[in-house]
N, C-alpha and C positions, 0 to 999 in steps of 0.2 A: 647327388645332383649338384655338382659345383659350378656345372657350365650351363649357358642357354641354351645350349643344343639341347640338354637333358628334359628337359621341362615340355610339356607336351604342345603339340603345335596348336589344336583347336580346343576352343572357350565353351563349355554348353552353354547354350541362348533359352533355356528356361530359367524365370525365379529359381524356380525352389532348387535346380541342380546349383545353378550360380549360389545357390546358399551354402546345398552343402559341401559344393566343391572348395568357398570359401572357409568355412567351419572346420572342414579337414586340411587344408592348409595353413591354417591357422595352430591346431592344435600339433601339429609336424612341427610348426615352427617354436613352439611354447617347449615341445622337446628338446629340440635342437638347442635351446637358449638353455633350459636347466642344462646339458651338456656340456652347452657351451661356457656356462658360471663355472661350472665343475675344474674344466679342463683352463680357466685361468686361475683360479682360485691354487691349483697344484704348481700351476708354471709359478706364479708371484709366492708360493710358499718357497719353491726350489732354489728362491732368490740365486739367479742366475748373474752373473757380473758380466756378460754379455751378449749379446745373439744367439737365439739358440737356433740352429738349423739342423731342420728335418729334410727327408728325401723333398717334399715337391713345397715346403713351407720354410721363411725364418722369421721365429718370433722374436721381437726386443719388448721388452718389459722397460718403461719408461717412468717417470713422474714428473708432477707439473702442477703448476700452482694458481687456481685461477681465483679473480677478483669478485664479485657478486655483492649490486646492493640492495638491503636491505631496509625495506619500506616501513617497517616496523620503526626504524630512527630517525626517520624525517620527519620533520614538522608539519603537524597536520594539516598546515593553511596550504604545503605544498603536495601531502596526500590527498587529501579531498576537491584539490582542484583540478579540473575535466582537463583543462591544457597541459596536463601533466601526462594524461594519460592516452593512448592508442586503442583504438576495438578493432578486432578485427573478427571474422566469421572462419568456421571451419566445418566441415562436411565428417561425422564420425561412422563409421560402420560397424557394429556392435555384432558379434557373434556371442552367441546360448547356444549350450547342447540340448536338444530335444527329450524330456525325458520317454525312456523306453517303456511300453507297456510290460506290466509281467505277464507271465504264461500263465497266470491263472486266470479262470473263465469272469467275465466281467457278471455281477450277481444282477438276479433279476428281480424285479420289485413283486411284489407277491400281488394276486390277482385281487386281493382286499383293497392293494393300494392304486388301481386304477380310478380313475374319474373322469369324467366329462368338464368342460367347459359351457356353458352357453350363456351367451350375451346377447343382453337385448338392443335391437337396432331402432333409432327414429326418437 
């Protein structure tokens, strides 16, 4: 599925399919990633000294050096003050697999351990 064409044209419009249609795209994609570490992990071992091209791909394997700071060595009067700092809000969608029931028969409470309720009204 490389192209948009691939990818199916209609959404189910129920929750729970929107669940699990997310839930398994999701987990397609958590594949695709372990695959995906896999297949650069071998390219950056192959240390390549230039472009590599495939029939319909060319990878370059790059490096780069970026800056980052580090809030842990600033001074606290500049840590702990709000003008320092930005909020901002974000919307998360969390996926869980559902655990599967087993095949064996759910047990049933023995006829000892039934009982009644009754409450008094007024």
């Amino acid at each position: 599925m490389s192209r948009v064409e691939s990818f199916p044209p209609g959404l189910p419009t129920q929750p729970t399919a929107l669940a699990d249609a997310l839930g398994a795209i999701r987990a397609q994609m958590a594949a695709l990633k372990t695959c995906e570490e896999a297949l650069r992990a071998a390219l950056i071992a192959a240390r390549p000294t230039g472009p590599v091209e495939g029939a319909a791909f060319t990878v370059t394997v790059c490096q780069s050096t970026r800056r980052s700071l580090d809030p842990t060595r600033l001074p606290a009067y500049i840590r702990d003050d709000p003008a320092f700092w930005r909020e901002s809000r974000s919307t998360m969608v969390v996926t869980r697999a559902v655990a599967v029931a087993s095949a064996q028969p759910e047990a049933q409470p023995d006829e000892e351990d039934e009982f009644e309720v009754i409450e008094r009204f007024g």
